[in-house]
N, C-alpha and C positions, 0 to 999 in steps of 0.2 A: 747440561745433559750430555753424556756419554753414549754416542751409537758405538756398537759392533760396525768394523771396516772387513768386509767381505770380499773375495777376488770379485762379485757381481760390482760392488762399489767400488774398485781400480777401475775394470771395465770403465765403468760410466764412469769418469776422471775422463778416462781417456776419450772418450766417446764427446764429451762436452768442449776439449780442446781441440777435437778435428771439426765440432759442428761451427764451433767461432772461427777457427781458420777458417771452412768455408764461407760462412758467412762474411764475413771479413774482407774475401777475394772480389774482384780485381785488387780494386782499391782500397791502400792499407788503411788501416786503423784509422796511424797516427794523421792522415788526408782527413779523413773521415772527421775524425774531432779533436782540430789543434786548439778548438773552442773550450772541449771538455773543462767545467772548471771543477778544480781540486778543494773540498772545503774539509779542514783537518776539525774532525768529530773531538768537541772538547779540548781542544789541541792535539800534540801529537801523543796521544792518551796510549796510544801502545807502549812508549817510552818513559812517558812521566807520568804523574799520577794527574789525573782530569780535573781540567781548568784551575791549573795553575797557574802563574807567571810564566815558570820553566815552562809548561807545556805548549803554551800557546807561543814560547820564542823558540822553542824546538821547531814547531810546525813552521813557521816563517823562516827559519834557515832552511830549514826540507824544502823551501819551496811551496808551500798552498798557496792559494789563490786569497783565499777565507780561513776565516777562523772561527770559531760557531763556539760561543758563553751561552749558554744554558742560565738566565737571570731569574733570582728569585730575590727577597725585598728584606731589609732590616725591619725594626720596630720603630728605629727613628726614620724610617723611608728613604734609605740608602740600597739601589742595585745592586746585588752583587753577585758572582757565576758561581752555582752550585747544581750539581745535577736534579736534585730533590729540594725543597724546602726544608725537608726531613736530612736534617745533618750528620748523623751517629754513622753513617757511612763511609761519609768522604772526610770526617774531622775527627777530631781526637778527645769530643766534648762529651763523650759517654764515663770517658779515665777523670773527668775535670771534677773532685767533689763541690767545689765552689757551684758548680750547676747541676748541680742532683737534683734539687727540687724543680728544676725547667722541665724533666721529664712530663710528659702527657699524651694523651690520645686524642688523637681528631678525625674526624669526618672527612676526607678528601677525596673528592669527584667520586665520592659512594665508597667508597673502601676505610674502614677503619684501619689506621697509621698509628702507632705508641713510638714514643722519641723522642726528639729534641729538634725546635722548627725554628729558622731562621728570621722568622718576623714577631720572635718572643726575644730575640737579643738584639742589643744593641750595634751599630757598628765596633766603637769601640768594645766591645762584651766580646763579639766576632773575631778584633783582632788578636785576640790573645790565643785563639784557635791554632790549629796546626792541620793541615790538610794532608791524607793519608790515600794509601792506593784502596781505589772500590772493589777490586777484585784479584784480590793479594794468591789468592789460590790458581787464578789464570796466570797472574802475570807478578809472580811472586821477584823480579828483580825491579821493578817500582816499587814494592816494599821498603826497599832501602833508601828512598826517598821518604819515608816516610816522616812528618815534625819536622822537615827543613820548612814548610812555604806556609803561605798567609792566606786564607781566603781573597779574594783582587774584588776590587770594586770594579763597576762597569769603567769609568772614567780613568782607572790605573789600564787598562785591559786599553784603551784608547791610546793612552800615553807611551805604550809600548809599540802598539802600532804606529805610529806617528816618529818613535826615536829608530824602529824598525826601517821602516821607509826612506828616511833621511839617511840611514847607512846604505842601504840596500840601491837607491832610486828606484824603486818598484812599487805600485801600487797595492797596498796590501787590505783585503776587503773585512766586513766585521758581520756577523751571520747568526746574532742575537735571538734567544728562541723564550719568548715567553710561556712560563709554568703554571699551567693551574690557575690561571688570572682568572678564572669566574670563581674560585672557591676564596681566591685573596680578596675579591672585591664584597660579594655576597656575605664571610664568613668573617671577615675579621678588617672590612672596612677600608681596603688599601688597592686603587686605584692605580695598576703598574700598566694600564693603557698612559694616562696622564704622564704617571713616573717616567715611563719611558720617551716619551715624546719631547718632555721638559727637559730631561735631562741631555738627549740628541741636542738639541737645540742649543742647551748650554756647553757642551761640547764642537760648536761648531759644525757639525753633522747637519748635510744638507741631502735631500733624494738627488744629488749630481753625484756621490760620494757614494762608492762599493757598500753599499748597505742594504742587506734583504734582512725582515723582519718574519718569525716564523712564529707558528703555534698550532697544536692539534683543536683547538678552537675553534667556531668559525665567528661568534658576537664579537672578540678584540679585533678579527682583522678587519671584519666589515665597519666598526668604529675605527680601525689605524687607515679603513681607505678614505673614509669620509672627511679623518682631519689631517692626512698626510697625504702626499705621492710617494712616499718609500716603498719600495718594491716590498712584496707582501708573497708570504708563501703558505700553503694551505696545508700542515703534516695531516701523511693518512696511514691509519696503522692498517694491519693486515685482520685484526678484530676489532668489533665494540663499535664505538662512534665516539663524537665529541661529549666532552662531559657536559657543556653547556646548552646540548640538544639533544635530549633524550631519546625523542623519536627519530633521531637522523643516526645511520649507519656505515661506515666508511665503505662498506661494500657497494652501497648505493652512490656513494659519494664519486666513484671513478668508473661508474655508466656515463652514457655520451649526456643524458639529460643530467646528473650530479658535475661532471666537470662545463658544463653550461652557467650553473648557477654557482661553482667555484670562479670561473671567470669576469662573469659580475664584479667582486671583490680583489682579486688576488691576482696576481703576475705569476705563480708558478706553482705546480703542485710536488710535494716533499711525500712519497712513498714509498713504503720498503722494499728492498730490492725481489721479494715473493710474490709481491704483486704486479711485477714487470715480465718475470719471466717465467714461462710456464718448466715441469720437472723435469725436461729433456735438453733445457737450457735456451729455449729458442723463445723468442718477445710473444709478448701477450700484446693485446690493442691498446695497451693504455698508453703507451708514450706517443704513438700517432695520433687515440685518439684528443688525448690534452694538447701535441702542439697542434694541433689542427685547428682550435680554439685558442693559440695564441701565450698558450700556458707552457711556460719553461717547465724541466721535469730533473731534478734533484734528488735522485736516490738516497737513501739513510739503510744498514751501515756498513760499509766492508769495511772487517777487520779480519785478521791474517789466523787468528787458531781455530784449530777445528771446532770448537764447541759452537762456533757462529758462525762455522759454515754449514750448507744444503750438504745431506748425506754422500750426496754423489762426489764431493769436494774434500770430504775428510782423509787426511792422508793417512792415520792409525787411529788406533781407539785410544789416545794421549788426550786430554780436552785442549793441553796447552800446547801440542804438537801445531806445525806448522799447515794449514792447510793450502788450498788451489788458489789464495787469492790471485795471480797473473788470470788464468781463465775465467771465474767469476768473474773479477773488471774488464776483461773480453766481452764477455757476457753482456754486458751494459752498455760497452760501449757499439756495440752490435745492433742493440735494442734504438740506438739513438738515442740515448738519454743526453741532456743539457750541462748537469751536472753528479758528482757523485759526496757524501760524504764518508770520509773514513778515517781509521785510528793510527791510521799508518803510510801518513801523506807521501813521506819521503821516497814508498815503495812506488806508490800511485803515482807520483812524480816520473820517478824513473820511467815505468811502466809506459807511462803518456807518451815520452820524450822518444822511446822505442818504438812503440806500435807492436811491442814482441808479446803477446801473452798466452805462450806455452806452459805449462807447466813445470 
């Protein structure tokens, strides 16, 4: 979406990076939170096209902390990172006639989907894919990547981290977000609580090991607490609720009694950075009141163009214009948040390492 950028909206630009400097003062940022962990949103998806090999080795030279795969499941029950289960987006299997007939529509968490879904192909069916930029109109120079990379298996996405680390000496963490697992289990029989658990395991992954487990769910993570200790995180959008509780609302979700009964289950709550901060840029209760309960708080998503920033942050009416991300991640970091994720670790990186986030 395209706002008009008004002198009112400079103003407020400006207005938002003197309220974080003040809040910010005495003590700098970077005091504040040399903790902050960086988790690179699909890798560094501003650069490459999202969860790729490249993208996620982009992000670990940038420096993140984490790296966060988005897992959805083959036919023969093989993990692999894709933002949707719904593929026509991110692959190149819409151009493929050989799967013309995969096309179909389904039912997912209430919304009818028509496309091509990830747990009707095989892995090998998958490797022959080609992974493309999701939002070639924002970020039209990841286009050019487009047909170079492979859909990555959970266990390759491991294997980089692990050859990462060994050049690096740095611990590099994995920040795995399961998709739609009530619809994969209920709808078409495929148990990626299990899958995912088995598979950790056969990879050596133990809860001593940088691994937080996420989903807008709340039945996988209360089943991943009862047969794991892996740090477990609770995503909460800014509408709707979880698909596998109808009656439950996110809005309800981040009152002091909803992050009560998030704590029960979960080690941390994942919500959008609108829910943190109110429109003048100053914190809302939810980050005092979730750690207060004990619950880490990992914002989802700062990314750098105006189209995903708050109005007050757009630098032009460009969508792919560069927006205020320094004062947003001020923003946050203001707020007390635990952690952040985003598409453009290496900036967040920087940003950390400074404590400077002026405009």
């Amino acid at each position: 979406m395209v706002r008009d950028v008004t002198k009112i909206g400079r103003i407020l630009l400006a207005a938002w990076a003197v309220i974080g400097a003040a809040m910010m003062s005495p003590v700098s940022a970077q005091d504040v939170n040399s903790d902050l962990l960086i988790i690179a949103h699909r890798g560094a998806s501003g650069d490459r096209p999202e969860h790729t090999l490249a993208a996620y080795e982009r992000a670990i030279d940038q420096g993140a902390d984490y790296i966060e795969p988005d897992l959805v499941v083959t036919k023969d029950g093989v993990l692999v990172s894709r933002h949707e289960n719904e593929i026509s987006g991110t692959t190149d299997v819409a151009s493929r006639e050989e799967f013309a007939d995969r096309r179909r529509s389904k039912s997912i968490d209430g919304q009818l989907t028509a496309g091509w879904f990830a747990e009707d192909f095989t892995l090998a069916e998958l490797r022959t894919l080609r992974a493309k930029e999701r939002l070639p109109y924002i970020r039209p120079e990841n286009a050019r990547y487009d047909g170079l990379y492979q859909v990555p298996t959970l266990a390759e996405i491991v294997e980089l981290i692990r050859a990462k680390e060994a050049e690096t000496g740095r611990r590099i963490g994995i920040y795995p977000e399961l998709k739609h697992p009530n619809f994969m289990l209920q709808e078409e029989g495929i148990d990626t609580v299990d899958l995912l658990l088995d598979e950790l395991r056969d990879l050596g992954l133990t809860p001593d090991d940088p691994v937080y487990i996420q989903c807008f769910e709340v039945g996988p993570l209360q089943r991943l607490n009862q047969r794991s200790d892996f740090k477990l995180v609770q995503l909460i959008s800014p509408d709707g609720g979880p698909a596998d509780e109808p009656s439950m609302r996110y809005a309800e979700m981040v009152t002091p009694s909803g992050l009560d009964a998030i704590a029960e289950y979960a080690d941390a709550v994942g919500p959008h950075f609108g829910l943190i901060l109110q429109d003048d840029g100053t914190p809302k209760a939810l980050v005092k009141d979730a750690q207060a309960r004990g619950l880490k708080v990992h914002s989802w998503t700062l990314r750098r163009e105006n189209t995903f920033m708050p109005a007050a942050l757009q630098t032009n009416d460009n969508p792919r214009g560069v927006g205020g991300l320094p004062p947003l991640m001020g923003m946050m970091v203001a707020a007390g948040v635990d952690g952040i994720f985003t598409d453009h670790p290496g900036a967040a990186v920087s940003l950390r390492a400074s404590g400077n986030y002026q405009p």
